[in-house]
Phi, psi and omega in degrees: 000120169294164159311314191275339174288289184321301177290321210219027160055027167295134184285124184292332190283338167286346190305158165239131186236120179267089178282126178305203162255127192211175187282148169255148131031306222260310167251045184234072184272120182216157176278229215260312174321329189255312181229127204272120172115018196186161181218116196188209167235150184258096182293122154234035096002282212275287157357330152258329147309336181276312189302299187335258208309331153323329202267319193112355188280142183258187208288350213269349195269000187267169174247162157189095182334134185257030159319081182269144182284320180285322183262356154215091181283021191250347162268310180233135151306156199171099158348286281235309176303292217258346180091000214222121161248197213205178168209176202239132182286181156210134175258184164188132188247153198229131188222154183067000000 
């Protein structure tokens, strides 16, 4: 059970799930702390979408922007590119 099912009785299967733009796969290199026993890259696109649908949300309601933040700094900011951060809105529409 998530948090937004608990405090405020949300269905997960009614959820519509939008994932933004984050770093892909290809440039998101993390240590032991993130994958314990390896040193290596982290989708983390699938890695939130793998909670989502766990969670009860279904597969067919998530989106996930196919953007990486590292590789279009000319849209987004990005630690990882640039040395610099910067910042990204987020919405969250409540409908019924």
């Amino acid at each position: 059970m998530f948090k937004m099912q608990k405090e405020h009785g949300t269905n997960p299967s009614d959820l519509v799930v939008g994932i933004g733009p984050c770093i892909c796969v290809k440039h998101y290199e993390v240590d032991e702390a993130v994958l314990p026993g390896a040193k290596g890259n982290f989708d983390l696109r699938m890695a939130n979408k793998i909670q989502l649908v766990e969670a009860g949300v279904d597969e067919k309601n998530i989106e996930i922007m196919p953007y990486c933040t590292y590789e279009r700094t000319d849209l987004f900011y990005s630690y990882r590119a640039e040395g610099a951060t910067g910042r990204i809105a987020t919405g969250i529409l409540i409908t019924g």
